[in-house]
N, C-alpha and C positions, 0 to 999 in steps of 0.2 A: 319190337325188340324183346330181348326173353333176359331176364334178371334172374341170377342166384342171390340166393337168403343165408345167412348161418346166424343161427339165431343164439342168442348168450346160453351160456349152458356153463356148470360148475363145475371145477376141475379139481382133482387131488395135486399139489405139489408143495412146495419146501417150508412155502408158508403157512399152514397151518391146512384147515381142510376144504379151504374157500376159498377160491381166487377165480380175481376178474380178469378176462381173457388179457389183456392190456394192460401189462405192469410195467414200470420203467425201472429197471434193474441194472441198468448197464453203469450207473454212477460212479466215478470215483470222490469225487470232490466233495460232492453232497451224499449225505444220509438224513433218514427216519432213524433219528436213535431210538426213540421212545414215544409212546402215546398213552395219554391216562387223564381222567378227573376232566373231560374239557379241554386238553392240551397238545399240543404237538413239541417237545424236544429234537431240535434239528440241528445239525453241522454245516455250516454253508462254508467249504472251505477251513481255516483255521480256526470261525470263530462259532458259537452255541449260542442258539436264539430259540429264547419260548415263546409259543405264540398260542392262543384259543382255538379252538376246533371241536365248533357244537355237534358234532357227529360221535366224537371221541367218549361213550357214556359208558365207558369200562374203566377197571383202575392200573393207575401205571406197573410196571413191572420193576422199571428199576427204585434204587431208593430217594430219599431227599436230598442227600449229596450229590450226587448227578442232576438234579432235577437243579438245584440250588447253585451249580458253580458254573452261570451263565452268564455271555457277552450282554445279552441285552431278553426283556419281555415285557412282551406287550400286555397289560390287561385292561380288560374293559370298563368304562365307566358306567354305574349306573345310571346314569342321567342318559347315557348313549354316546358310541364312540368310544375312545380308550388312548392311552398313551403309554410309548416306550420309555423304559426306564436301562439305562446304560451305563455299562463299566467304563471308570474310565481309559482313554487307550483305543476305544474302540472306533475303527477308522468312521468316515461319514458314507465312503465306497470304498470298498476291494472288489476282486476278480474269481472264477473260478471257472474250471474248464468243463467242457464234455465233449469228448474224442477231440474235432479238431476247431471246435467253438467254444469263444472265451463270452464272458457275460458279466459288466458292473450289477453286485450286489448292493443296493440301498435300502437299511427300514424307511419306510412311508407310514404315512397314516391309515388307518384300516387294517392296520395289523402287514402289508403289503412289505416283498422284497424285491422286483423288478423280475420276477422268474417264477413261473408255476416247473417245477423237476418233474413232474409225473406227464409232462406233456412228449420228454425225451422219448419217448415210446411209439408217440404219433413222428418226429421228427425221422426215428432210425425208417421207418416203415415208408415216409414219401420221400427219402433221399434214394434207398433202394430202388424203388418206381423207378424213380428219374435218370437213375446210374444203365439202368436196363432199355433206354430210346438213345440212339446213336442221333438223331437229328436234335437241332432244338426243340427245347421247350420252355414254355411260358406260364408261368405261375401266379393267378392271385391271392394274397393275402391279406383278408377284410376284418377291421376290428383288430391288428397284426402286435397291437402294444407293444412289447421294446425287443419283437422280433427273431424271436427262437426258432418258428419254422421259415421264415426269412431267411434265415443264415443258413441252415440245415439243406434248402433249396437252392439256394445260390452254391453253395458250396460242394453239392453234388451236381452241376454244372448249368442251373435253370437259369433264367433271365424270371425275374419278381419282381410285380408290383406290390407293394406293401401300403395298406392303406390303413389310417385309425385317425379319427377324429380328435386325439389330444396330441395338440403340437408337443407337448412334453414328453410324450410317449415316443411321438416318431424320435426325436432327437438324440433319446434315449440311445433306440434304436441304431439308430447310424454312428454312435459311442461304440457301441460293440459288434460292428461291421467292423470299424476300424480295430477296433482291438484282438478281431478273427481274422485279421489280413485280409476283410473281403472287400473293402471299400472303390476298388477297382471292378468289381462284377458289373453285371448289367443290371441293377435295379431301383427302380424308380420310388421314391419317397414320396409320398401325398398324405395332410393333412384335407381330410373330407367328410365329409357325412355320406356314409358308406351307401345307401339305398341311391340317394342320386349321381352318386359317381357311378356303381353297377348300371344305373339308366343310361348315364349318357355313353358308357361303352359301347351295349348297346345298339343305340343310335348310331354311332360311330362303326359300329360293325367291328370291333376288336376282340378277337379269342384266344382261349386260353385249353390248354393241355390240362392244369390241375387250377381246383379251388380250395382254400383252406378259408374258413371260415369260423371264427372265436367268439362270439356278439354275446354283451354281458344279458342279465335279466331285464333290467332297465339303463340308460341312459340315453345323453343329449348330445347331439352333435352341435357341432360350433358356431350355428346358428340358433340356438336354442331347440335342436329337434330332439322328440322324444321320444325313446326306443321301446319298446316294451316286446317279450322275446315271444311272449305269447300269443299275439297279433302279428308279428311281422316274421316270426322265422319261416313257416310255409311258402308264405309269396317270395320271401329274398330266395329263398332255395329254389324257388319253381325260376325266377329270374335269370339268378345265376345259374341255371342249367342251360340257357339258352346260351351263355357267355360259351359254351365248349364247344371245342372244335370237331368236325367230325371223325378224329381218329383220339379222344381223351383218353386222359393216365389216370386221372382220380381226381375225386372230391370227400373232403373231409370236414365234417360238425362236431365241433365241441359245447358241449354245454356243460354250466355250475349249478344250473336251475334246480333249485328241489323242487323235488315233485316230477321234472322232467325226465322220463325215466329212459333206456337206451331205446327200448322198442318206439319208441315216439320218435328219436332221429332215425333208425330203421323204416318206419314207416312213409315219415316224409322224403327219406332220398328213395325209397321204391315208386313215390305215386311222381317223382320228378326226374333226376336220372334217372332212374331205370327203366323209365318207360320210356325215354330218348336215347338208350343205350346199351351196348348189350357190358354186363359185368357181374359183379360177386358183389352184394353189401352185409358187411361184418357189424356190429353194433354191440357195445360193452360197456360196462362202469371201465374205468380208466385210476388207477394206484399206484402207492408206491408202498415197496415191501419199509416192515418194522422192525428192524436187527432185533430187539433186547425181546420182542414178544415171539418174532414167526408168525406175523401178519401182515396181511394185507389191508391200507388204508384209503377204502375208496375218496377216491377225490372228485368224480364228477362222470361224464359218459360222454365218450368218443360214438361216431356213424362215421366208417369208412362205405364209398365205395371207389373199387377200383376197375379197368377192364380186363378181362380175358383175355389171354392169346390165345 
């Protein structure tokens, strides 16, 4: 099989003189108002939430008054961990849309809001795929948390299985099917530990069209397993290429890992799909533009690949 490479490369546009191939710009709901000192200043909807962002070691643009007339922020404790601090008024969930998906917004602990926004960019990118195959198709989504490329897949016409080892998370998730009108589609919910459910697929001989794949640095599945991304991404990836069918649409790695840089998911989907398949792999940090600066704030690195026509 013969694989194309595009390898990251720096672009001139709106935001400043750096940008990563993979911005999510299409938002209305949500913005990057501001970044500075450690922080992120964000809109989710109607309300303004500050939160830490140890990437962030430039100083803010705007002033203290903006930075200061906030729903809620999070800081951290020196001891470790941190906790929200909130106006009063402010709900425990609301909702906010993107194009024709809605998603309950909740602070968590970890600084967390039930939605990484900079992921819309992978979402527009495998709904398109999927809009362009007239037959079905079947989508896994491993490690899927409360289901943005879920929705995004089912809603441009897939059949998904969405898997994530915190029941809290799947439930989440099926919150905001129902609240995207998709709770009628074809997909299936599983609370699992993601490596032995990929096995027993499988063994079962069941394939998929597209894989999405989200898997944290570390964590445990619900038997107490323990995930470490540095030991297991290779093989889950080499695994899950076997899950495809012989005519696939794509496979998609996201990673938060510092340290793990785009050429490293490049790397691994050329020595696994792409040498079971002929297509394009794309690989980039992944952001979202900053309104008050005209930048771009990397969030973490996307490894597409997809097939050729």
């Amino acid at each position: 099989m013969m694989v194309m490479i595009e390898f990251v490369h720096i672009t001139v546009g709106e935001f400043g003189g750096y940008q990563p191939v993979f911005v999510s710009d299409g938002w209305q709901d949500y913005e990057l108002m501001d970044t500075g000192d450690g922080e992120r200043l964000e809109r989710w909807g109607r309300f303004i939430l500050r939160r830490p962002d140890p990437q962030v070691i430039w100083p803010a643009t705007l002033g203290k008054k903006a930075w200061n007339e906030v729903h809620g922020h999070y800081t951290r404790s020196n001891s470790g961990g941190g906790r929200w601090d909130f106006l009063k008024g402010l709900p425990e969930r609301w909702s906010l849309s993107y194009r024709s998906l809605k998603f309950y917004i909740r602070p968590t602990g970890f600084k967390h809001t039930g939605l990484f926004p900079e992921q819309a960019v992978n979402w527009d990118w495998l709904a398109g795929l999927i809009k362009t195959r007239t037959s079905p198709i079947r989508v896994l989504n491993l490690f899927a948390y409360t289901g943005g490329a879920t929705l995004a897949a089912a809603s441009a016409g897939a059949e998904v299985c969405h898997v994530d080892a915190a029941k809290g998370m799947v439930t989440w998730a099926r919150e905001n099917a129902n609240l995207s009108n998709l709770a009628d589609r074809p997909i299936r919910w599983l609370v699992d530990d993601t490596i032995k459910f990929v096995n027993r697929e499988k063994r079962r001989g069941r394939l998929y069209h597209g894989v999405i794949m989200d898997p944290p640095s570390f964590g445990r599945g619900p038997n107490g397993e323990i995930w470490k991304i540095e030991d297991e991404l290779y093989s889950l990836t080499r695994l899950c290429a076997e899950l495809l069918t012989e005519e696939p649409l794509f496979f998609l790695i996201n990673s938060y890992t510092t340290g793990l840089a785009p050429g490293v998911l490049n790397n691994i989907l050329a020595l696994t799909v792409g040498r079971r398949h002929t297509g394009t792999i794309t690989a980039a940090e992944i952001g979202l533009p900053v309104t008050a600066a005209k930048l771009v704030l990397p969030c973490g690195a996307s490894g597409r690949w997809e097939a050729r026509e």
